[in-house]
N, C-alpha and C positions, 0 to 999 in steps of 0.2 A: 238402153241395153235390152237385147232380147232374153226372155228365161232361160233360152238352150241352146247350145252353138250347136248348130247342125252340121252332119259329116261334112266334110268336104276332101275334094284328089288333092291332098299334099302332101310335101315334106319337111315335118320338123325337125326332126332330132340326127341329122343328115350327119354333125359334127362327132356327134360320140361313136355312130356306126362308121364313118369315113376313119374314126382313128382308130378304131378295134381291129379295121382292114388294112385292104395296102393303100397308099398314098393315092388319093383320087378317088377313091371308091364310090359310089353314088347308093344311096339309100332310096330306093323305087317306096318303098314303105307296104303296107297292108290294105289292099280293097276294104279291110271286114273293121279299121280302127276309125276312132270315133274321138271326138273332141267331149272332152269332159271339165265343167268349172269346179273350182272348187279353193277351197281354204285351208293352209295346215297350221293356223296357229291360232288361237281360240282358248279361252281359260272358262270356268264356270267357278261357281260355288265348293268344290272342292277348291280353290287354290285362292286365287285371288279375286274372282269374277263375282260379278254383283247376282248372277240368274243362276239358277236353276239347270245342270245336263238339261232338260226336256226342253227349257223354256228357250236355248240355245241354241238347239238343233231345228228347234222350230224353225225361231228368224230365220237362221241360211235355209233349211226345205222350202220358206215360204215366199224366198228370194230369190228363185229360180236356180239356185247352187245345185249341183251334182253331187258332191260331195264335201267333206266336213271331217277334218282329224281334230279332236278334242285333246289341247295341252296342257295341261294342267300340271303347275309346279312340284315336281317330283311325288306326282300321283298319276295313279296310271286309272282314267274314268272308263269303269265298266259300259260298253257299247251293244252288247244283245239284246238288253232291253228297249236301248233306245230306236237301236235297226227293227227289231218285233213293233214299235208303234211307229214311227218315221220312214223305217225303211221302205223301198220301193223298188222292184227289178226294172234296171236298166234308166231308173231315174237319178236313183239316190241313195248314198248309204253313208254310211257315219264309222271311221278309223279311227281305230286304236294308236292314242301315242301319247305323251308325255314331253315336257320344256325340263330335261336334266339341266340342276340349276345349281351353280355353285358360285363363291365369294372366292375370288381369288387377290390377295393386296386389296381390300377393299371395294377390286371390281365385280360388276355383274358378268357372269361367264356361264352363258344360256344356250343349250343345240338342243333343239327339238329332234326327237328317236320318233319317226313315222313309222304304224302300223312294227310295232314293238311286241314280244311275245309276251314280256314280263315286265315290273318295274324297273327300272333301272339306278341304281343306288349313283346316290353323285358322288364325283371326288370332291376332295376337301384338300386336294393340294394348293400353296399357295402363289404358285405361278399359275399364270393365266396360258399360257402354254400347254405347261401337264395337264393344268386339269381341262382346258377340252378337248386334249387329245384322250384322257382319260376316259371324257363323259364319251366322245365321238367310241373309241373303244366298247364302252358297255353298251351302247344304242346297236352297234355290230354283232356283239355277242347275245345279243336278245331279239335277233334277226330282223333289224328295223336298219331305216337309213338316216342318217344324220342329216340337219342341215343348220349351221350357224345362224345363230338371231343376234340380229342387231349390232353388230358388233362397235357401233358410235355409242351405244346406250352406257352413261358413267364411262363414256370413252375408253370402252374395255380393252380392247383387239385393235392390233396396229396390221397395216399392210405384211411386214416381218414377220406379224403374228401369226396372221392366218396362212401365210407361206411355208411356216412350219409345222401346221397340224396338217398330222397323211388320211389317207383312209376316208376322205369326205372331199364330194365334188359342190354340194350346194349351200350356200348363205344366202339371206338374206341385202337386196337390193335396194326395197322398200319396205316398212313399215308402217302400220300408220297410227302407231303410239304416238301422242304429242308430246314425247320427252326422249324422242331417241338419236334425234340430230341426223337424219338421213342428209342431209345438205352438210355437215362436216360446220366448220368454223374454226377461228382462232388459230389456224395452220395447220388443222386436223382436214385430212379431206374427207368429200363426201361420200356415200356406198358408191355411189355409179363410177365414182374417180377412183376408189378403190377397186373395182371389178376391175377395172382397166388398168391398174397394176399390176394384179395379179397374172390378167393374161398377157401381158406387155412382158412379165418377166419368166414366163412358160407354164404357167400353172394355170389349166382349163377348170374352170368353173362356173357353174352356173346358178341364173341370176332369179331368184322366188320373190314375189312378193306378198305381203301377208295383211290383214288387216290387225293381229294380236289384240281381238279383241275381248275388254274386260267387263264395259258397261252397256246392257242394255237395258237400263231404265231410267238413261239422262239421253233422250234424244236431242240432238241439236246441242246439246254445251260440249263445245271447241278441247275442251280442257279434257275430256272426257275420254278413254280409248273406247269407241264404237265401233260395231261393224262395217260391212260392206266399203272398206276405203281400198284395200287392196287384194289379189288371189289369180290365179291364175287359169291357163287350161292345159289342161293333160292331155295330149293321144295315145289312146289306149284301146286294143284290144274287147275290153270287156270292165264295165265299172265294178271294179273290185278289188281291194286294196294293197295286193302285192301287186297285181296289175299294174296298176297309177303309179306306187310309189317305184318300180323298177322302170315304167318308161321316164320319169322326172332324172334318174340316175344314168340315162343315155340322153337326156339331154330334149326328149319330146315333149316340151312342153313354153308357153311361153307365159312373160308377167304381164298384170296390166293395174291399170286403178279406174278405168272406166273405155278403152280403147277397145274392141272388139274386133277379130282381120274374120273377113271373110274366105283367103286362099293366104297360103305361105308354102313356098319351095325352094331346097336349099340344094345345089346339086354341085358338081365338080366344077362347074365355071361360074358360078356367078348362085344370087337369089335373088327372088320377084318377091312379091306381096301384094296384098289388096284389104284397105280398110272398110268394114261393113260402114259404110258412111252414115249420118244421118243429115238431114235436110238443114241441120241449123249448124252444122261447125264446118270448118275446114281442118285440114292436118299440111304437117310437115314429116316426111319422112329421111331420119339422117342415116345413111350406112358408115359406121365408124372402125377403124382399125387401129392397130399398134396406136399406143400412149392415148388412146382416146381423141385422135383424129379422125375430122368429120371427114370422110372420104368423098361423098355428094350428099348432096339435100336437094327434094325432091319434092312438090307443093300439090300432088295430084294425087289422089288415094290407093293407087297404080302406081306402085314403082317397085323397079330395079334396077340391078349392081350388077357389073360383070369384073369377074378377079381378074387383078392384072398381074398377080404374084408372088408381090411382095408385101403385103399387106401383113402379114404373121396372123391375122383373123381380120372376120371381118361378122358385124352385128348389128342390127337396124333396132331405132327408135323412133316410134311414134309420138309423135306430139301434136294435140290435140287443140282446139281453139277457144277452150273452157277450161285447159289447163290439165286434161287428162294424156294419158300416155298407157305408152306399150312398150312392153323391149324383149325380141328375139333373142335366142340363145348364140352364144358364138360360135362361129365356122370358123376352125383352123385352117389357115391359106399358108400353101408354100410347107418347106422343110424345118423352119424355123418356128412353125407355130405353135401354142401351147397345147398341152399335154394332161390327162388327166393323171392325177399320183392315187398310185393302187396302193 
């Protein structure tokens, strides 16, 4: 992986400005937007993390990240001082946020409030419902955006579940907590089969990945939640963090765990892409729609889909030949496609 994705003429986030317009609209995008990496889920020694704010924000500055929101269990970690010694114009900066975290029936009920004004106080109701419709409510009123974590972890959140919390377009796809069951089991399914529930049954959301990580002074033990496993890239305007965090909320951005595209366009008929390849893997690329059907698969780092119509969206996955991946946001295809709930 390279330290910095370099701009490139695309379009990502094609799906949430196609649905804010009229049907078909095409998103040309901005000459002056820029691909930005970054991570929004991250704990330190305020909450549960083994480092230090400084020693944290290190790592990802010294990991080629662009950016970095600090989550810390319903603590909100002071960021001016850290931007005064890490930050960097146009490299790097360090957001404000918080993992509002509540017990609901014994469950873990976790939404990360990105670039948050204030703390945000958790509910204490005992439906896992209310309260992250609760938490998602206070991250709103403290002018941050929400996005669901984890929702396999303690098997919190059911597909029903997250169907019913309004007001929030992003959760979590991947994590890379070793205790969060992103692969689903025992007739629980996994995130990615849950993303494709939700937009199989009209509910547009979109897909973060995170690394949540806790330890950085156990490198190498599996057991461990470490950095750098998952994060994404943002297009954005200007790295700065109502910037990022309002293009992720239309949808410009995509996940990865070690995948990097070098082009991606999503337009009224169909989307292309192109993986920054390296010399030692090969990829697979699948375009999938409705119920999580692979639509074509594609073995060239060069590929595209053209809509036939009926597809209710349609969303590509990278898969990589060491086991790494990518996953583009959805484009709603057709009249029937899902829908962002305001």
């Amino acid at each position: 992986m390279t330290k910095r994705l370099l701009p490139v003429c695309i379009v990502a986030g094609f799906a949430v400005v196609a649905a804010a317009r009229s049907p078909g609209a095409q998103n040309q995008g901005s000459t002056s937007t820029r691909w930005f990496k970054g991570n929004t889920h991250t704990h330190t020694l305020n909450s549960d993390g083994d480092s230090t704010p400084d020693e944290v924000v290190r790592w990802y500055r010294e990991h080629g990240y662009n950016f970095l929101v600090l989550t810390d269990h319903n603590y909100l970690t002071a960021v001016d001082g850290l931007n005064a010694v890490h930050g960097a114009a146009d490299k790097f900066i360090v957001v404000r946020g918080e993992e509002v975290t509540s017990t609901a029936s014994s469950k873990a009920v976790h939404v990360n409030g990105l670039n948050v004004d204030a703390l945000v106080k958790q509910s204490t109701s005992p439906s896992v419902v209310v309260a992250t419709q609760e938490n998602v409510d206070g991250i709103r009123r403290a002018n941050g955006i929400p996005h669901i974590n984890h929702p396999n972890f303690t098997w919190a959140m059911t597909t029903d579940d997250l169907m019913q919390v309004q007001r929030t377009r992003l959760f979590e796809i991947f994590n890379g907590h070793p205790q969060v069951n992103n692969e689903g089991g025992g007739g629980v399914p996994g995130l990615e089969e849950i993303w494709d529930r939700l937009l199989s049954s009209g509910r547009l959301m979109y897909g973060v990945a995170v690394d949540d990580a806790h330890h950085f002074k156990r490198p190498g033990d599996p057991l461990a939640s470490g950095p750098g496993r998952g994060w994404i890239y943002v297009r954005a305007e200007q790295l700065e963090g109502r910037a990022l965090v309002e293009a992720m909320e239309r949808g410009d951005f995509y996940a990865s765990t070690g995948v990097e595209l070098a082009a991606y366009e999503g337009t009224a008929t169909g989307i292309t892409l192109t993986v920054k390849a390296t010399t030692y893997s090969k990829y697979r690329v699948q375009f999938i729609g409705r119920t999580g059907k692979v639509l074509s698969e594609q073995t060239t780092p060069a590929a595209s889909y053209t809509f036939k119509g009926d597809e209710g969206y349609v969303r590509a996955r990278v898969l990589e030949s060491n086991g790494y991946m990518a996953w583009t946001q959805p484009v709603p295809v057709g009249p029937g496609g899902p829908k962002v709930s305001q």
